[in-house]
ZAKE-125687 format. One record per residue (C-alpha): residue in three letters; residue number from 0; x, y, z. Coordinates in steps of 0.1 Angstrom, whole numbers. Layout:
N
SITE ALA NUM X Y Z
...
This chain:
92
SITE UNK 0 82 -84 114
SITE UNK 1 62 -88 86
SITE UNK 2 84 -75 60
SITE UNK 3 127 -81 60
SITE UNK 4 153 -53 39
SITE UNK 5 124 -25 36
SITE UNK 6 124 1 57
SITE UNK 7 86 14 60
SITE UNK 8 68 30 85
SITE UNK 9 25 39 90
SITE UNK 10 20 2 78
SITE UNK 11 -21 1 72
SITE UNK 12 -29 -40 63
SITE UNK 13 -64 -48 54
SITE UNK 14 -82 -80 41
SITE UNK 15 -96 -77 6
SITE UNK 16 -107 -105 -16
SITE UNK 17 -87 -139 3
SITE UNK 18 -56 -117 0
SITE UNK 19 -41 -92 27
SITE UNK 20 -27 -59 12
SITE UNK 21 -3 -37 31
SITE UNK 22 2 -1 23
SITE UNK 23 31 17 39
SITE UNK 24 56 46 37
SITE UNK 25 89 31 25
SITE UNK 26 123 43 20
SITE UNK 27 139 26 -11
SITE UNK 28 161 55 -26
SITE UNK 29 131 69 -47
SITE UNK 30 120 92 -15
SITE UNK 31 118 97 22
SITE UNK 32 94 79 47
SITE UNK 33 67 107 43
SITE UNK 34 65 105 7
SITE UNK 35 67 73 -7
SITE UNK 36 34 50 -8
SITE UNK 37 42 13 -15
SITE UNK 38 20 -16 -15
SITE UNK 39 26 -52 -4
SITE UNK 40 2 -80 -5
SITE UNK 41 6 -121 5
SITE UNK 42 -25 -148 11
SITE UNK 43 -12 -150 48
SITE UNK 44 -4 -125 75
SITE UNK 45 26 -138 83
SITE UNK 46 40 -140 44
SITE UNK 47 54 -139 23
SITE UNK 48 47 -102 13
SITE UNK 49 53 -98 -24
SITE UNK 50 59 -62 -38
SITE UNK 51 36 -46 -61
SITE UNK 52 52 -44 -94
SITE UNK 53 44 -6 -97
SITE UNK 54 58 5 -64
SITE UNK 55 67 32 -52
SITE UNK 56 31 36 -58
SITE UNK 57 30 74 -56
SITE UNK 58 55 97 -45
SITE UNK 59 36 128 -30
SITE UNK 60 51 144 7
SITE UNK 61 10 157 11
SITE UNK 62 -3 123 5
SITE UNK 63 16 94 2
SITE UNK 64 14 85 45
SITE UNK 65 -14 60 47
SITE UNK 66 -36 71 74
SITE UNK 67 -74 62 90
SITE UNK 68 -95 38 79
SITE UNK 69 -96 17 43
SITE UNK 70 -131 22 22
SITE UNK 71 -142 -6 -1
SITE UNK 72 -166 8 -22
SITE UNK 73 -169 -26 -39
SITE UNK 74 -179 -55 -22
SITE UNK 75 -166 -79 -55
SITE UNK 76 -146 -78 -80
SITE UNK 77 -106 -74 -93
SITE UNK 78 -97 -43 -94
SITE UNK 79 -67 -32 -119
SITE UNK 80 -65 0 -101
SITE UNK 81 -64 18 -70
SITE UNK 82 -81 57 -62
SITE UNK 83 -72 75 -29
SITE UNK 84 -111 90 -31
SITE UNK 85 -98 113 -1
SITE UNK 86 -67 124 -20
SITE UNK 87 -76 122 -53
SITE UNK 88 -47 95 -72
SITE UNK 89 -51 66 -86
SITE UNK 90 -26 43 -102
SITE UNK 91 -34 13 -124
């Protein structure tokens, strides 16, 4: 268990930058678990996973479910923002 008191399902964790980032459906009163992205992200696997102070990230029952593989289109850099190419949102 990588995260304690959030319920979240699809969980996609990639390494980006030193950091891991999670993104997963959650439940947090906001939505449902197929329409509620939030995003997660510690220095280590194992924790501890800190939320992202936007979350819920989106809340969109067509594409908030994180799903296939994760595209880097950069290969440097801090991003302030985040697009779903595929779906087309963004959040900053």
């Amino acid at each position: 268990v990588l995260l304690s008191d959030v319920q979240a399902s699809d969980a996609t964790v990639i390494r980006h930058d030193g950091r891991f980032w999670m993104f997963a459906a959650t439940r947090d009163g906001a939505g449902s678990l197929s329409d509620t992205l939030s995003i997660f992200s510690a220095m280590e696997l194992q924790g501890p996973w800190q939320p992202h102070p936007a979350n819920p990230i989106l809340l969109d029952q067509a594409a908030a479910r994180p799903a296939g593989a994760m595209v880097v289109r950069e290969k440097k850099g801090n991003a302030l923002s985040f697009r779903c190419f595929y779906h087309g949102w963004s959040f900053t």
